[in-house]
KEKOLTI-966498 format. One record per residue: residue in one letter; z, x, y of N, C-alpha, C in turn. Coordinates in steps of 0.05 Angstrom, whole numbers, plus 32768, in hexadecimal, padded with zeros to 4 digits. Last residue first. Layout:
% KEKOLTI-966498
AZXYZXYZXY;...
END
This chain:
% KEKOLTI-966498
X8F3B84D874C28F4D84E174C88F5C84F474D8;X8F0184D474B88F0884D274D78F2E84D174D6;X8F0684E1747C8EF484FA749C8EFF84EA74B8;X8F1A84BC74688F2184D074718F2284EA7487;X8EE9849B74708F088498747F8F1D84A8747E;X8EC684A974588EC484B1746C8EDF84A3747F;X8EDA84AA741E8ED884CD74298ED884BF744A;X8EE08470741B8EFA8485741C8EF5849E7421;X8EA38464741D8EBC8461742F8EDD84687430;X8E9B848173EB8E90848E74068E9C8483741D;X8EB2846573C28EC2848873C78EB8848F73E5;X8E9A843273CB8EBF843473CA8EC1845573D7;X8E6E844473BE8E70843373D68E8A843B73E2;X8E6A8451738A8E6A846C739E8E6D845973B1;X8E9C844A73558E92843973658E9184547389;X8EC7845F73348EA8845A73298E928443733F;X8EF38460734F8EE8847973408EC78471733F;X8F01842D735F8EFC843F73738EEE84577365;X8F01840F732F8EF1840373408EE78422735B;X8F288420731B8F0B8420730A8EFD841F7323;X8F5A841F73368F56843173358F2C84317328;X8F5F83E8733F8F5083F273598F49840D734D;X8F6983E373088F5683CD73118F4583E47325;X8F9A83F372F88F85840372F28F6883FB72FC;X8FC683DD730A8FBD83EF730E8FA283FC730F;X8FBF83A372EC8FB483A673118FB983C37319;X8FC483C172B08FAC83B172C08FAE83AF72E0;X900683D272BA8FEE83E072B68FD083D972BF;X901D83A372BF902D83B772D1900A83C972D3;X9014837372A4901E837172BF9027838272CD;X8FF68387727D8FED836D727D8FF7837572A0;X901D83AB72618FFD83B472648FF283A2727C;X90448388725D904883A4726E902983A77274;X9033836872369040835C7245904483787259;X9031838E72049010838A7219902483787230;X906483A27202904583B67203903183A77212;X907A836F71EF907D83807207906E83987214;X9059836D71BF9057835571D39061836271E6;X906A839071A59048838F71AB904B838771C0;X909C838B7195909583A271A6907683A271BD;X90998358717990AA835F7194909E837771AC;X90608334715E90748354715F907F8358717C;X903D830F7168905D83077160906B83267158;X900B831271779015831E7157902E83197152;X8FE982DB718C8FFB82E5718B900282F7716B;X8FAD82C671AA8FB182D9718C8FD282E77184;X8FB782AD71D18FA582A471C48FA182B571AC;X8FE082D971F78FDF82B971EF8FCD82A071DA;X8FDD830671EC8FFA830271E98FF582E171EC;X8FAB831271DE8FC2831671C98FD7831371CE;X8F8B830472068F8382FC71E88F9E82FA71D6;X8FA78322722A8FA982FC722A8FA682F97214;X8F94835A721D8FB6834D72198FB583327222;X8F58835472388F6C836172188F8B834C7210;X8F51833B72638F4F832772518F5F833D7234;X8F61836D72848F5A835C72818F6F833F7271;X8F36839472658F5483A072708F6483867273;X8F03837C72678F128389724F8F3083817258;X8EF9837872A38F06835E72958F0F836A7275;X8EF683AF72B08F12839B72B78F0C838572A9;X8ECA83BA72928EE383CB72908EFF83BD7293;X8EAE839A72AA8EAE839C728B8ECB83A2728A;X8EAC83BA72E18EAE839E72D98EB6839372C1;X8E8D83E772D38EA883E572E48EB983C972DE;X8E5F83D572C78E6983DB72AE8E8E83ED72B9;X8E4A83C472EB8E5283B272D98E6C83B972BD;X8E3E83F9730B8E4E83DD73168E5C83C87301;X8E1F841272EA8E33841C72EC8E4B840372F5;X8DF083F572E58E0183FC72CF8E1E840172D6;X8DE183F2731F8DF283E273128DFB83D972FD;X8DDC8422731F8DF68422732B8DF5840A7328;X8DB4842D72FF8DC3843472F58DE484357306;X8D888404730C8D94840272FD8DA9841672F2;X8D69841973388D86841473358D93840B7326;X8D31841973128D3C842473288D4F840D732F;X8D23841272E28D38842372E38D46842B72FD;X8D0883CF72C98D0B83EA72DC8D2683F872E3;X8D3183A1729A8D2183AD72B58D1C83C872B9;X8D4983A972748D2D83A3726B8D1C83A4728D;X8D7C83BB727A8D7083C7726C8D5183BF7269;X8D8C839272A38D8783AB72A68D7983B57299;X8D8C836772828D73836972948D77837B72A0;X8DB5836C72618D9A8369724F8D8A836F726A;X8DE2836C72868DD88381726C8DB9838A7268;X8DD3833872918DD6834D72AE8DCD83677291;X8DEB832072648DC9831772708DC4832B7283;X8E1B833872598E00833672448DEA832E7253;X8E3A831B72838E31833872808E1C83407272;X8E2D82E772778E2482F572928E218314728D;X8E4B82E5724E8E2C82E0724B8E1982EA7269;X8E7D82F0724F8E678300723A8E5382FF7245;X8E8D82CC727C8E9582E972818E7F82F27270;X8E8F829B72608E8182A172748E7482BE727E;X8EB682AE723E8E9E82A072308E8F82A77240;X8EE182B872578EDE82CB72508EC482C27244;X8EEE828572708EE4829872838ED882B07276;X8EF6826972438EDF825C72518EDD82797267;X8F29827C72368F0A827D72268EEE827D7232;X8F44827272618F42828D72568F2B828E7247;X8F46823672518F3E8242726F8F388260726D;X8F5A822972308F4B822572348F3C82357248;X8F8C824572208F73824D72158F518244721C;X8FAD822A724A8FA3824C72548F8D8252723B;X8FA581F4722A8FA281F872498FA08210724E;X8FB3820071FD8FA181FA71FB8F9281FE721E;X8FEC821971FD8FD7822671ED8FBD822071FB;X8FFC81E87219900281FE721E8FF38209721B;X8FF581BE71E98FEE81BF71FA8FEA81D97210;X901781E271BB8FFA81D771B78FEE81DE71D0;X904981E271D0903F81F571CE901F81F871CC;X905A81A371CD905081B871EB904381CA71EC;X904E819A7190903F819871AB9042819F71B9;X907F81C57190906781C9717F905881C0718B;X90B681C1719B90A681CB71B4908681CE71A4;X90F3819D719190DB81B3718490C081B571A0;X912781BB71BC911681A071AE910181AA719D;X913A81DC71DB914E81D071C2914181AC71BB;X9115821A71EF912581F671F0912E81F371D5;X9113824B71E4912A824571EE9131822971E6;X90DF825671E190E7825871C5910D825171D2;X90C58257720F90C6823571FE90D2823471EC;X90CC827B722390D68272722790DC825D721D;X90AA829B71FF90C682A771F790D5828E7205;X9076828A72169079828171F5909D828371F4;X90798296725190798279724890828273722A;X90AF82C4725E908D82BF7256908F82A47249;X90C882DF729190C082C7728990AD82C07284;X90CF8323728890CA8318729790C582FD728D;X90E3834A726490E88354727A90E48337728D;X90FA832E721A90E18339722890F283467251;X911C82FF71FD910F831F71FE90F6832371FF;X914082D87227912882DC721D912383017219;X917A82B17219916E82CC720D915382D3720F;X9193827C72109187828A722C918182A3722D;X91A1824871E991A0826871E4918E82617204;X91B38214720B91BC821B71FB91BA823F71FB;X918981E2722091A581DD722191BB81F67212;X915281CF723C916581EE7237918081EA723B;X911881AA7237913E81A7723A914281C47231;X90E181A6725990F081AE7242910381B3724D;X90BC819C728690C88186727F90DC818B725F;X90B881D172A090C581BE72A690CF81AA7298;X908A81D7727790A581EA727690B481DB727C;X906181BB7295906381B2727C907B81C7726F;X906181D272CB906581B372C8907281AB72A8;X904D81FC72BF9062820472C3907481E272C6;X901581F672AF9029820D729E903B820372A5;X900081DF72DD900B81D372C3901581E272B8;X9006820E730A901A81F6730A901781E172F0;X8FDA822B72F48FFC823572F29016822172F7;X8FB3821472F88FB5821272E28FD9821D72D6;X8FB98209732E8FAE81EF73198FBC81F57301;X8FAB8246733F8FCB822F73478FC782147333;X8F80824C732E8F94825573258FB18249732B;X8F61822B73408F5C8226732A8F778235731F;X8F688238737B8F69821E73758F6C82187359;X8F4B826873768F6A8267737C8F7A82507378;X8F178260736B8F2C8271735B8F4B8273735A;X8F08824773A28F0E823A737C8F1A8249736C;X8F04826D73B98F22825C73C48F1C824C739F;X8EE3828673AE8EF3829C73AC8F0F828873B3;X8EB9826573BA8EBA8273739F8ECF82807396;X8EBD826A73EB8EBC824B73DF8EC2825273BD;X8EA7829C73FD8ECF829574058ECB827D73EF;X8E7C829C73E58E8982B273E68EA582A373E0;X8E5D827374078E5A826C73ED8E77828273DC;X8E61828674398E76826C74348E73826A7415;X8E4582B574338E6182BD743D8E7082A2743E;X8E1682B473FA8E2382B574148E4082B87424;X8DF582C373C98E1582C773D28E1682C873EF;X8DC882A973D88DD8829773BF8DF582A373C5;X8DAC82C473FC8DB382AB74038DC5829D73F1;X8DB882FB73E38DB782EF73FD8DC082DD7409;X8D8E82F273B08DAB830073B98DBC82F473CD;X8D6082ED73AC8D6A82DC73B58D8D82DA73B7;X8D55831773918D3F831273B28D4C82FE73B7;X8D6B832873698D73833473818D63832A7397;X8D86830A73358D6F8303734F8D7A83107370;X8D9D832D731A8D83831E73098D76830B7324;X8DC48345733B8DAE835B73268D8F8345731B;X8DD7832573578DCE833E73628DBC834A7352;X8DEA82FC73328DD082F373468DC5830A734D;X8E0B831773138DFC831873058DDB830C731C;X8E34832A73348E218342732C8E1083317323;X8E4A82F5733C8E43830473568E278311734C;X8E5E82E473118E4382DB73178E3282E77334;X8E88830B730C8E6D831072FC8E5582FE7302;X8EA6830073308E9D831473378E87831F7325;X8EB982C6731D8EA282C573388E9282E57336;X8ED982D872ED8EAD82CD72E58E9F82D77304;X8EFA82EA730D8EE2830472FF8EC882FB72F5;X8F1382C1731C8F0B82DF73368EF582EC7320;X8F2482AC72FB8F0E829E73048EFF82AF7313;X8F5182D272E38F3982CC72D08F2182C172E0;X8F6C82CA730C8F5F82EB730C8F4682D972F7;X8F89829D73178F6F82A073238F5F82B7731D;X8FA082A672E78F90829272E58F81829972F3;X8FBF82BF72F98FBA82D072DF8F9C82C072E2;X8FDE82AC73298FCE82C073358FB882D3730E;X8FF2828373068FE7827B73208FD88292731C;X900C829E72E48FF9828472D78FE6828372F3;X903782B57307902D82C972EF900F82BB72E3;X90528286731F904682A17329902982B0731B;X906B826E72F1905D825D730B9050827A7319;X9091829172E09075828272D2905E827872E1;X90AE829F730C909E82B572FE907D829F72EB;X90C3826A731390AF827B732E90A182887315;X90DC826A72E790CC825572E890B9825072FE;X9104828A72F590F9829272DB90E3827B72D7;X911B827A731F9110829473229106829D730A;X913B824A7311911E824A7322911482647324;X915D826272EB9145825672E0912B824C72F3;X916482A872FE9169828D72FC9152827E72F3;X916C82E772D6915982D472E7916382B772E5;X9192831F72C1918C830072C4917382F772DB;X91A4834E729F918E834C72AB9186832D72AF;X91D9837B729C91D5835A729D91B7835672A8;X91CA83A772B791D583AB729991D483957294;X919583D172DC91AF83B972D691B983B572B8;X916F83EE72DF918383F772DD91A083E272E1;X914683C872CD914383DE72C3916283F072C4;X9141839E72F69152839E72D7915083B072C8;X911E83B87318913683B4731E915083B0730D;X90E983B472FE90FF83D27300911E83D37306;X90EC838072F290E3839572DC90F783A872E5;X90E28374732390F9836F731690FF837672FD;X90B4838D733790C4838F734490DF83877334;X9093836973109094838B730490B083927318;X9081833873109096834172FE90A0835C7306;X9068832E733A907583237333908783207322;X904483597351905B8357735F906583407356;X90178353732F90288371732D903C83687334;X8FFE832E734A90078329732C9018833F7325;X8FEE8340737F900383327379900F8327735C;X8FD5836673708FE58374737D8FFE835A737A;X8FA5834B735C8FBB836473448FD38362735D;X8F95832D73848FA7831A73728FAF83337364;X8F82835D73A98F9B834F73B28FA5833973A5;X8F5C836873848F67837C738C8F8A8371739B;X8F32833E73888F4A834173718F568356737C;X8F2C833C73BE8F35832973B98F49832B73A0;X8F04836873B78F22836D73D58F37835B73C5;X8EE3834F73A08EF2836673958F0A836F73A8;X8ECC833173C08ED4832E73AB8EF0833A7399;X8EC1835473EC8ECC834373E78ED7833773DB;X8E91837273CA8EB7837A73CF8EBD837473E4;X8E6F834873BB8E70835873A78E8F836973A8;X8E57833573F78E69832773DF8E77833673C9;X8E71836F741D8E5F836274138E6783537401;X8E83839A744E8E7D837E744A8E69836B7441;X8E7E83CC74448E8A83C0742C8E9083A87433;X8E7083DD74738E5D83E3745B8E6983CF7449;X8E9F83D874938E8883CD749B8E7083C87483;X8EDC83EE747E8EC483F7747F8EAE83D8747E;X8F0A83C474838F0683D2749F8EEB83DB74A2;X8F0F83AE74528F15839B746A8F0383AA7482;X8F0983D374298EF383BC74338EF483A77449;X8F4383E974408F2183F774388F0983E2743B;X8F6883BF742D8F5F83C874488F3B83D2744C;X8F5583BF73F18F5B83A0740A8F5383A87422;X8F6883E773E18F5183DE73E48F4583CB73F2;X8F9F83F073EE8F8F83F874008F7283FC73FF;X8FB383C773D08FAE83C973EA8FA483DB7401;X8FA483E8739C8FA383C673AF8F9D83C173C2;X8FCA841873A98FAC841073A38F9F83FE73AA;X8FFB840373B98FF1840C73C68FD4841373C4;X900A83E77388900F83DF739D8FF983E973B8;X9009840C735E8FF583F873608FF083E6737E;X90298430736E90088439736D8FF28426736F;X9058841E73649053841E7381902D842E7380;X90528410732F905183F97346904E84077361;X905B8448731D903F843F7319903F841B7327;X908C84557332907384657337905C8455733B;X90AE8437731590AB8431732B908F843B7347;X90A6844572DE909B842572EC909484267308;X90B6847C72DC9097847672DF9092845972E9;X90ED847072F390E3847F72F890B884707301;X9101845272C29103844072DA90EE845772F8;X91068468728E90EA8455729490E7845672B0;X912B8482728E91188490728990FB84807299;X9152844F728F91518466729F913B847272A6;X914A8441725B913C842A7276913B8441728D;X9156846C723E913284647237912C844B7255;X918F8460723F917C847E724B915F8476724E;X91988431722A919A842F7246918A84447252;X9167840B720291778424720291808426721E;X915783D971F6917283D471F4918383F871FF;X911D83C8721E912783D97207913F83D1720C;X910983A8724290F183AE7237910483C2721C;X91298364723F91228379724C910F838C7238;X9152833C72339156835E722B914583727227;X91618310726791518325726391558336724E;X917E82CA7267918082ED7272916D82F97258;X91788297729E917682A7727C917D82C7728A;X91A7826B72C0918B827B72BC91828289729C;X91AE823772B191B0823E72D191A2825772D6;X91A881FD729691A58219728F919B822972A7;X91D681C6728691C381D6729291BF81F37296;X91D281A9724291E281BB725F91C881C5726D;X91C28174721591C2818E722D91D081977242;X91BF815871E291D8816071F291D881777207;X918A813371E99191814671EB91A9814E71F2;X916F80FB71C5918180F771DC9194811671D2;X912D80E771BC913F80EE71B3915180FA71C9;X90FE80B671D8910380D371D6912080D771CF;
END
């Protein structure tokens, strides 16, 4: 291996989501709004199915479950998002730019495994409801719900193994808000074409395979709504098609900021926002609107207010 004149690179710095100072101003406002919404949505779907008795079921459990990885994929950039919002130097050290990766892979990863489980959930419910029961059980449930987490730390500690082993002896400029694996690799001072391969190949793998999974369950749940009887089929139209919604929301911006990159600055900060401020917003928000389980244990916790 060829012999690097490196320094060590103690942290990078940020230029962040604009160069205007009024426009970070302007921004620092709504960010902060829409984290503390997500924050508190989250969590207080978490609670909700914690306390209501009705909503102990695989189905939100599940859903308790993603409800507290948004909250923690939210809380790994966005907090420093706002904070560099009104700073003028925007630095992260290189262990705090190698958490963020290590973070962001971990809890991105497990969301992807969180949503097949939550589609193979629907799909036993709808295509074998007599045996519902026994296939989602409360060890089959947690056992299902610890592989996801297992798969996501797996897959966030190679991301972050194979960064590690690149020299940064030099430019420390990433543009963007937060440490994204492509901007970061565009730092070393070696060529990075196989890493990048690899890299590629490890989150495409795994993104594919969930989103592959993801079609065909929905398509089979789809198809046997529509060709069954009508009775309930329309709340678990409705259920699925809650579902749809989030993995859209989703899998959208992975496609394109890692397995379809457009290489436009702006884009890439557009969905890089969409991706880590917007999506775990909007998650609990689908879920509570279009879901009467969710609204009828929030009217009646209200009432005993």
């Amino acid at each position: 291996m060829e012999d690097y004149n490196q320094t060590v690179v103690s942290e990078f710095i940020f230029q962040g989501l604009c160069t205007s100072k009024e426009l970070q101003i302007f921004l620092l406002l709504p960010f902060s709004i829409l984290y503390l919404m997500t924050v508190v949505g989250n969590i207080f779907v978490v609670i909700l199915i914690i306390i209501d008795h009705h909503l102990h079921s695989p189905m939100y459990f599940l859903l308790a479950n993603l409800s507290f990885v948004d909250f923690c994929l939210s809380s790994v950039n966005t907090p420093k998002l706002i904070i560099d919002l009104l700073k003028e130097n925007k630095t992260v050290s290189f262990g705090g730019c190698m958490s963020q990766i290590l973070c962001v892979h971990f809890f991105g990863g497990g969301e992807m495994v969180l949503l097949v489980t939550m589609a193979y959930d629907r799909y036993v419910a709808i295509c074998r409801p007599l045996h519902y029961s026994s296939i989602m059980d409360r060890q089959k449930c947690i056992c299902l719900v610890l592989i996801s987490w297992v798969i996501g730390f797996v897959h966030g500690m190679s991301q972050l193994i194979l960064i590690l082993e690149l020299p940064f002896c030099g430019p420390r400029v990433i543009d963007s808000f937060f440490c994204d694996i492509p901007l970061v690799m565009k730092l070393a001072c070696m060529n990075t074409d196989t890493l990048e391969f690899m890299i590629n190949a490890d989150s495409g793998v795994l993104a594919t395979t969930c989103f592959i999974l993801l079609l065909i369950s929905y398509t089979y749940i789809l198809l046997t709504v529509h060709l069954h009887s009508k009775d309930g089929s329309s709340k678990a139209l409705s259920t699925c098609t809650s579902h749809i919604i989030v993995v859209v929301l989703f899998f959208g911006p992975i496609i394109f900021i890692y397995l379809w990159p457009v290489n436009i600055t702006w884009v890439d900060k557009f969905l890089a926002v969409f991706y880590t401020v917007i999506t775990p917003l909007l998650n609990p928000a689908i879920y509570t609107l279009r879901n009467k389980d969710i609204k009828n244990a929030i009217k009646k916790l209200i009432n005993h207010m």
